[in-house]
TITORRO-702187 format. One record per residue (C-alpha): y, x, z; residue in one letter. Coordinates in steps of 0.02 Angstrom, whole numbers, padded with zeros to 5 digits, always signed. Layout:
% TITORRO-702187
YXZA;...
This chain:
% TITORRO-702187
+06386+05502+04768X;+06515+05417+04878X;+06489+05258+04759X;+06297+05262+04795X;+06312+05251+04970X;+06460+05107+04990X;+06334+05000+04855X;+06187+05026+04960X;+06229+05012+05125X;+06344+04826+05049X;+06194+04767+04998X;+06106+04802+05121X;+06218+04709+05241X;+06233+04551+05128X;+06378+04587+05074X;+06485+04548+04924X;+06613+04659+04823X;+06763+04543+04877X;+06693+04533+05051X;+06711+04697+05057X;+06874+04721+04958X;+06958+04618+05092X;+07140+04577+05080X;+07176+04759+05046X;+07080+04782+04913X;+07013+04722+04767X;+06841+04682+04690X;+06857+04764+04519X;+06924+04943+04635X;+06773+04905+04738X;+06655+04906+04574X;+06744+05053+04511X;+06703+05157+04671X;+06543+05108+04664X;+06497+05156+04486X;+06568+05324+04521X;+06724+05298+04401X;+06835+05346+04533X;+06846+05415+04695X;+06915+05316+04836X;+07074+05374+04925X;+07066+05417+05117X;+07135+05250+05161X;+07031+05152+05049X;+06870+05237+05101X;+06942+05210+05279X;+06933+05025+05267X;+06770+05005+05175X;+06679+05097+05292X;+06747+05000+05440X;+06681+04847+05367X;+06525+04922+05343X;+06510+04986+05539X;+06505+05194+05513X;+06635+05332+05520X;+06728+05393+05378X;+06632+05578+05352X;+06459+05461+05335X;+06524+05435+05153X;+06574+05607+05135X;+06457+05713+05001X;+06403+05858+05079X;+06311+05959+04939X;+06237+06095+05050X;+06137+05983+05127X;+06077+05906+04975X;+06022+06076+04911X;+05945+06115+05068X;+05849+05970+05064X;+05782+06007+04875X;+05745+06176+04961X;+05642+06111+05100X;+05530+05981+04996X;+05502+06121+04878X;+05410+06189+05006X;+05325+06052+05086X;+05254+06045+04924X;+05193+06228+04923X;+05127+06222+05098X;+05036+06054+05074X;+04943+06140+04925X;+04913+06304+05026X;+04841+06194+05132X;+04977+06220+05280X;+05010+06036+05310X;+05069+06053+05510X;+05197+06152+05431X;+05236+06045+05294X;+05265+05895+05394X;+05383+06011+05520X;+05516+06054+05347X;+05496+05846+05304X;+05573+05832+05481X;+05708+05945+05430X;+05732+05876+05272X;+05733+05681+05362X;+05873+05735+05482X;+05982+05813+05338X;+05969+05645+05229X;+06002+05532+05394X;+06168+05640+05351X;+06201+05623+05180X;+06170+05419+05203X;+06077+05436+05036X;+05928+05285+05058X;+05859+05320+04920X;+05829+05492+04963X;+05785+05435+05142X;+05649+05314+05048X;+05564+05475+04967X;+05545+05582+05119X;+05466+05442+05208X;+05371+05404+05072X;+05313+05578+05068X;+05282+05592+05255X;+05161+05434+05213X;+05080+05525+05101X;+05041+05673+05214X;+04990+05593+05340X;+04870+05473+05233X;+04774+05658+05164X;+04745+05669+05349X;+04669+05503+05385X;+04814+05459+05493X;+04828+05272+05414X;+04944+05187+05576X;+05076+05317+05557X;+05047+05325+05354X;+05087+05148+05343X;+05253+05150+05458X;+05323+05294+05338X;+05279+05198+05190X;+05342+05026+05231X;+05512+05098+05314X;+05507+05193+05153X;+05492+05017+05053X;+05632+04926+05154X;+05741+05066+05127X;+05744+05072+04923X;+05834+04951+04811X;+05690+04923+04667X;+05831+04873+04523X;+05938+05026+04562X;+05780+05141+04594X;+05624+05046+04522X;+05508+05206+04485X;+05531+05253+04638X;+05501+05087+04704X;+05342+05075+04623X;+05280+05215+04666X;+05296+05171+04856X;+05217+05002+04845X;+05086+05093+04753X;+05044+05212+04898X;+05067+05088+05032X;+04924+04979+04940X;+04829+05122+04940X;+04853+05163+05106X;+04814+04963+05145X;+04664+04962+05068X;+04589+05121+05161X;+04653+05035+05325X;+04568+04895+05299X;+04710+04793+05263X;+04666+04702+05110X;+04807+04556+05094X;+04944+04710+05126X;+04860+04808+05011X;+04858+04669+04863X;+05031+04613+04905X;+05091+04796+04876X;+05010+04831+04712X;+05062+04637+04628X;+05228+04721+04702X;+05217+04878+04603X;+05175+04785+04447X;+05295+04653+04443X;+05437+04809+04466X;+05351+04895+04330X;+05359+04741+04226X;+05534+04760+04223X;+05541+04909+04156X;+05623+04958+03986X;+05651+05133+03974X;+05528+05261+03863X;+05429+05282+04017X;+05413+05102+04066X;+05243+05097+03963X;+05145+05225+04073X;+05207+05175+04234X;+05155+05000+04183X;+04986+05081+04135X;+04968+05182+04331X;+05038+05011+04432X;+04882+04916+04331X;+04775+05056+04367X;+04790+05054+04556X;+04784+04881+04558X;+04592+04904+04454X;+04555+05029+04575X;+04592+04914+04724X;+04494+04772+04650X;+04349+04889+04607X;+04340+04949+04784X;+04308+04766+04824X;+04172+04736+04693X;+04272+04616+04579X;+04212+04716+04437X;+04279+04584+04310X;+04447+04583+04382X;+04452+04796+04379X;+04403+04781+04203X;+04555+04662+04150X;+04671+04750+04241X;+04596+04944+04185X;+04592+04860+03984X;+04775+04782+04028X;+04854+04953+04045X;+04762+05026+03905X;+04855+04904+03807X;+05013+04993+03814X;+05053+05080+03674X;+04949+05224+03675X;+05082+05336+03588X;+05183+05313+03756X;+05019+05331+03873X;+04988+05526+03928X;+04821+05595+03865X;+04774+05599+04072X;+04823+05427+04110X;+04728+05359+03941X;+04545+05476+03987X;+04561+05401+04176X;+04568+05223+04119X;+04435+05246+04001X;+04331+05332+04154X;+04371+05182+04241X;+04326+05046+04115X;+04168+05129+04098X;+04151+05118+04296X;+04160+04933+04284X;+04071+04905+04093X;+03921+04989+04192X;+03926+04885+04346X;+03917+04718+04246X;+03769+04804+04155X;+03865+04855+04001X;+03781+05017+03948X;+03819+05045+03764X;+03992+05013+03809X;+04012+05112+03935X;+03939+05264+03869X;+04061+05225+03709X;+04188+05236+03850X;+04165+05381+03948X;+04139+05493+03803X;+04288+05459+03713X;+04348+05504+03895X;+04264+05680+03870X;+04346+05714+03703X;+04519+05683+03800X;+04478+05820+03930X;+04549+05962+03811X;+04717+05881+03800X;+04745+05891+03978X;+04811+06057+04064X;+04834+06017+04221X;+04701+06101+04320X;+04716+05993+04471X;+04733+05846+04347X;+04559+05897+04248X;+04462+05948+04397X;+04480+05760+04468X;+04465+05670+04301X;+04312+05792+04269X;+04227+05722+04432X;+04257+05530+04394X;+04183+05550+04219X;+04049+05652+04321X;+04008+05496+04407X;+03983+05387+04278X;+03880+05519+04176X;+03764+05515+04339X;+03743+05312+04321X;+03690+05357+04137X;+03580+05478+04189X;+03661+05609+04108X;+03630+05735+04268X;+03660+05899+04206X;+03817+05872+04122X;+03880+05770+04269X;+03826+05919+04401X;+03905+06044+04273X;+04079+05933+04267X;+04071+05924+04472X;+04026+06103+04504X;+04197+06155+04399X;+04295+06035+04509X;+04226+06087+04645X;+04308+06255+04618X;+04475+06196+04602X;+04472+06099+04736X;+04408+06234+04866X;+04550+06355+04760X;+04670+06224+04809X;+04592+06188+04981X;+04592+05984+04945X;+04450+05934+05060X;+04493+05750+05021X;+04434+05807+04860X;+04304+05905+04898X;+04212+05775+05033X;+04207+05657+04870X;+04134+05779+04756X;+03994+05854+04861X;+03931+05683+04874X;+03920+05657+04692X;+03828+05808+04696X;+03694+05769+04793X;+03680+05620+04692X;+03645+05726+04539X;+03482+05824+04594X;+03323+05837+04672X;+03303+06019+04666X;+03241+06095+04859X;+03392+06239+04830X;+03536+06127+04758X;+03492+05980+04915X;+03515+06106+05044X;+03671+06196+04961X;+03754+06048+04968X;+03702+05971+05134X;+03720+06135+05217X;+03897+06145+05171X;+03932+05947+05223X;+03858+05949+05371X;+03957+06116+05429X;+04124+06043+05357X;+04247+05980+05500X;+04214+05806+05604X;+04331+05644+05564X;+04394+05612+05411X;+04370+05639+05271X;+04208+05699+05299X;+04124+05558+05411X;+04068+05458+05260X;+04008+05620+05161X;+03912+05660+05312X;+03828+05533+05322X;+03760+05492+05150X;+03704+05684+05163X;+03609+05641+05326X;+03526+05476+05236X;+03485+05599+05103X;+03394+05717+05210X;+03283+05554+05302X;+03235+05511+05150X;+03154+05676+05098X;+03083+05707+05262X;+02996+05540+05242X;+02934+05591+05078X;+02864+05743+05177X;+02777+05633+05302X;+02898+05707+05425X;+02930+05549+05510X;+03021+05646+05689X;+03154+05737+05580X;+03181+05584+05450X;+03209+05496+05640X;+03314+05633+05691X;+03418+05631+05544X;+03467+05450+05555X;+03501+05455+05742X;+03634+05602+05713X;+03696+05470+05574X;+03696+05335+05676X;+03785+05433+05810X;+03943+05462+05684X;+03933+05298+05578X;+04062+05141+05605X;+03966+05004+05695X;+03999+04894+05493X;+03894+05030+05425X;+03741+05037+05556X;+03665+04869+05464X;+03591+05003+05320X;+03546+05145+05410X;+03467+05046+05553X;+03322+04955+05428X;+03287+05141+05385X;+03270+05198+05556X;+03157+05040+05614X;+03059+05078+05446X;+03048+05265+05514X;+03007+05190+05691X;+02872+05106+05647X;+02771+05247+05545X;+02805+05343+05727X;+02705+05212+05806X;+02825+05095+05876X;+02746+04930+05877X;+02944+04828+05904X;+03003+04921+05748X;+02951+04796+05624X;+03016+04634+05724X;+03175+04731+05753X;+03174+04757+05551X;+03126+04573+05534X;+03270+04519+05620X;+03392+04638+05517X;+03349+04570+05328X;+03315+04408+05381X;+03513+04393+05448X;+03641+04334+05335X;+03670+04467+05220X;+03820+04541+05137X;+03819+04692+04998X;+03839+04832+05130X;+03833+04968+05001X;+04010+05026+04955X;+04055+05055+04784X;+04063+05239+04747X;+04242+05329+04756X;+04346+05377+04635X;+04413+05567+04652X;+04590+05558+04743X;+04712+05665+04665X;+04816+05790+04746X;+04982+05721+04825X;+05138+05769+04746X;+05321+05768+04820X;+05454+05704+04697X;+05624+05785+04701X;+05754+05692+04765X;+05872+05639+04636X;+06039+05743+04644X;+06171+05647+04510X;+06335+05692+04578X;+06305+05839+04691X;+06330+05972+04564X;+06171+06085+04584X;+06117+06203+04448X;
């Protein structure tokens, strides 16, 4: 709408409705236009957009390109879950260069957002945060706050994986103080999601107490408005944290009312990643064969689906699951021949570890040795600390009389918990339709 775009380009120059009414015009015609009440004559819309530095036809709806753009996101969406993404990110372009046209920001804000997203599945976190914090500048969170939250959501998200903790905490106390203005029907389960992410982000940093407020928090919505998928993944998650502060009976009270919610969700996308965080803490319980069951079933979507984000996360619960000769080299036989770089690396090399660790059991001391070099070789230099004690260890039953000084030296350094808390299944991204008020599509 015409009004839309006079609003959001004024405010975004500073400007007020009488500052832009002029002498010519007044402020109460300058509301009107902008609540879409009426439509401004030629010479009205002439002087407006003078003062607010672009040509008259940049306020002029065109609806074919807003249906083309509906068109092409459609099937950014289709070819992301096909698995296409090159080609997916070549109809966002499209899409970008048709809303630079409209002037629409807010639609502007979800195409970048989207293009943050894509490029985030693919480990590119530089270029995933540009899209996402041009995306952020570009919305107004009172006239667009779900939207708005959802952005600051992904761009903590995509903080946190960067490594850029005080970004990502910034974005997702941003995200929840928009949601906490919230009073539509809905307001209650975003509320719920922006807490979530915020859990999740203080999980990944071990402040288990702090995940568990925030993850009990949204729970106390009410759970009329919550979805049946949003309420089983908190409960997954409280049980997470109830287990890491040593909580047992409550977590296992947790996660199984978590099970019994599993039905009510239809999703199968939605299920298979729920299935695999509940298969994780079922694995801390030591409740292996229904975890490996849950996993193995997720595993199938996600190859179906061709999510290898997904897929990297649950082989590794897998191998976390068995012993058995067979099932260990199933699963590390498909890691290890999985693509290099993300999101593999990690996978990779908790698979290699894995393997060490049974060749030492053998009294194979050359392949355990050979196995941690080939993880060494791939690992960050923040995760050699850990795989370097097990090498010296492996070292020194080979004979090498340095191996246990060079251990020594390793344990008896200041020492930080190196061991990263386990992952929670990502779930497939999803590209929200633009909205289209005013253009008059079908």
């Amino acid at each position: 709408m015409v009004g839309t775009k006079i609003r959001d380009l004024r405010k975004k120059l500073g400007l007020t409705q009488e500052q832009l009414a002029g002498d010519e015009l007044t402020k109460s015609y300058v509301s009107q236009v902008e609540l879409g009440r009426i439509h401004p004559s030629h010479k009205a819309l002439d002087i407006m957009a003078g003062r607010l530095g672009k040509p008259l036809g940049f306020f002029l709806e065109n609806g074919d390109d807003m249906r083309t753009i509906e068109v092409l996101l459609k099937a950014a969406q289709a070819l992301w879950n096909s698995g296409r993404l090159e080609d997916g990110m070549l109809g966002l372009q499209e899409a970008l260069t048709l809303a630079e046209r409209t002037g629409r920001e807010d639609i502007l804000a979800r195409i970048k957002a989207t293009m943050g997203k894509l490029e985030m599945s693919q480990g590119n976190l530089d270029a995933a945060l540009a899209h996402l914090e041009e995306s952020l500048l570009l919305i107004h969170p009172d006239d667009h706050p779900v939207q708005a939250i959802e952005i600051a959501n992904t761009l903590g998200m995509a903080a946190a994986r960067h490594g850029s903790f005080h970004k990502a905490m910034n974005s997702f106390q941003q995200a929840l103080e928009y949601a906490g203005r919230l009073t539509s029907r809905e307001g209650p389960n975003i509320r719920a999601e922006a807490a979530q992410h915020y859990g999740d982000f203080c999980y990944s940093q071990r402040q288990w107490v702090s995940s568990l407020e925030l993850y009990r928090m949204a729970l106390d919505e009410p759970q009329k408005l919550i979805s049946a998928p949003r309420r089983a993944e908190l409960l997954t998650r409280i049980a997470a944290a109830e287990w890491r502060l040593g909580h047992q009976a409550e977590a296992t009270s947790a996660i199984d009312e978590a099970l019994g919610l599993l039905p009510d969700i239809r999703g199968n996308e939605e299920r298979a990643a729920l299935q695999a965080d509940i298969a994780q803490v079922l694995t801390d319980l030591g409740r292996l064969d229904k975890a490996r069951e849950l996993l193995e079933s997720s595993l199938t979507v996600f190859d179906r689906v061709h999510f290898q984000e997904g897929q990297a996360v649950i082989l590794e619960a897998l191998l976390r699951t068995t012993d058995s000769e067979p099932l260990v080299e199933r699963y590390t036989t498909r890691i290890l021949h999985a693509p290099d770089g993300w999101p593999w690396q990690d996978t990779k090399i908790y698979a290699l570890r894995v393997l060490a660790r049974r060749a030492v059991a053998a009294e194979d001391y050359a392949l355990a040795k050979d196995y941690l070099s080939r993880a060494l070789a791939m690992a960050p230099n923040e995760r050699h600390r850990d795989l370097e004690c097990e090498y010296y260890i492996v070292q020194s039953r080979l004979g090498d009389p340095g191996a246990l000084s060079r251990l020594w030296e390793h344990l008896s350094e200041a020492n930080d918990e190196t061991t990263e808390p386990r992952k929670f299944t990502p779930r497939l991204p999803v590209i929200s339709a633009p909205e289209m008020a005013g253009v008059g599509i079908s």
